[in-house]
DOKELO-836917 format. One record per residue (C-alpha): x, y, z. Coordinates in steps of 0.05 Angstrom, whole numbers, padded with zeros to 5 digits, always signed. Example, Ala and Ser with C-alpha at 12.3 -4.5 7.8 and 13.67 -1.06 7.14 Angstrom:
2
+00246-00090+00156;+00273-00021+00143;
This chain:
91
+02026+00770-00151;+02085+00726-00160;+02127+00710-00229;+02095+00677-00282;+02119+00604-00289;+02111+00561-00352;+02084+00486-00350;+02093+00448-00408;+02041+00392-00434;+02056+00344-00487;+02006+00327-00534;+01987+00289-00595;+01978+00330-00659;+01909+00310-00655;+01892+00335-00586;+01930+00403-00604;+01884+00414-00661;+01819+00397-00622;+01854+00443-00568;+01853+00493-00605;+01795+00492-00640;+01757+00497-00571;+01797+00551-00555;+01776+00586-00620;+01704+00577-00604;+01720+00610-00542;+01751+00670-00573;+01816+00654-00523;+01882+00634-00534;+01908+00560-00525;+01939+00579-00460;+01876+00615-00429;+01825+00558-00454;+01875+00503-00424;+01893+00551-00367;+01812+00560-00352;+01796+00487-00356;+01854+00462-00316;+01818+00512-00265;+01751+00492-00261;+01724+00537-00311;+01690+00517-00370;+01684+00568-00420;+01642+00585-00469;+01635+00585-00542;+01629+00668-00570;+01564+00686-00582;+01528+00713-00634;+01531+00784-00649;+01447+00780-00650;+01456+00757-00574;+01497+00829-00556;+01448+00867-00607;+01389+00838-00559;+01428+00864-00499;+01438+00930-00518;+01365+00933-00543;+01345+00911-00468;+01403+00971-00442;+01356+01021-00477;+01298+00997-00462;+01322+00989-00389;+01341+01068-00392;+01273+01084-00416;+01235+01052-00356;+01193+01078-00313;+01188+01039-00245;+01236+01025-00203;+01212+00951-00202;+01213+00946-00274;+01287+00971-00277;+01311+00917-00226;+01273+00866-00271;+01310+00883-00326;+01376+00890-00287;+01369+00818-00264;+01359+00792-00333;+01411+00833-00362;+01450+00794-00303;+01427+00732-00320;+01438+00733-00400;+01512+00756-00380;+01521+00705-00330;+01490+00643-00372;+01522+00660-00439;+01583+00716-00430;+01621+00685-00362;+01663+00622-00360;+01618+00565-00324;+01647+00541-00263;+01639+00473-00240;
């Protein structure tokens, strides 16, 4: 991996604000929202604490199951709720 390099954006003190209030939401710094979008990514606003209280609910749950197919349920969901509300969006 090469040296960082710096690029330099002017704004208005309008768009800074709104900036980084997004980036706020997002629980990232102004350089890693604007970094993330400028990529592609779109990401999201921090959940809820009830959303990771509901995951590790489903964990224990998961590690009290008896099936094998009942496991990979709940592994794909646990997948799913991570992918749909914890990962950047790309596209």
């Amino acid at each position: 991996m090469g040296k960082d390099i710096r690029i330099a954006v002017r704004v208005t003190a309008m768009e800074k604000e709104k900036i980084q209030a997004k980036a706020r939401k997002c629980g990232l710094s102004t350089t890693e929202y604007v970094k993330q979008r400028a990529l592609g990514y779109k990401p999201r606003v921090v959940p809820p604490d009830a959303l990771f209280a509901c995951l590790e609910k489903l964990g224990k749950l998961a590690d009290k199951a008896g099936s094998p197919e009942f496991d990979e349920e709940i592994g794909v969901v646990l997948k799913q709720i991570t992918a749909e509300f914890l990962l950047p969006g790309k596209g």
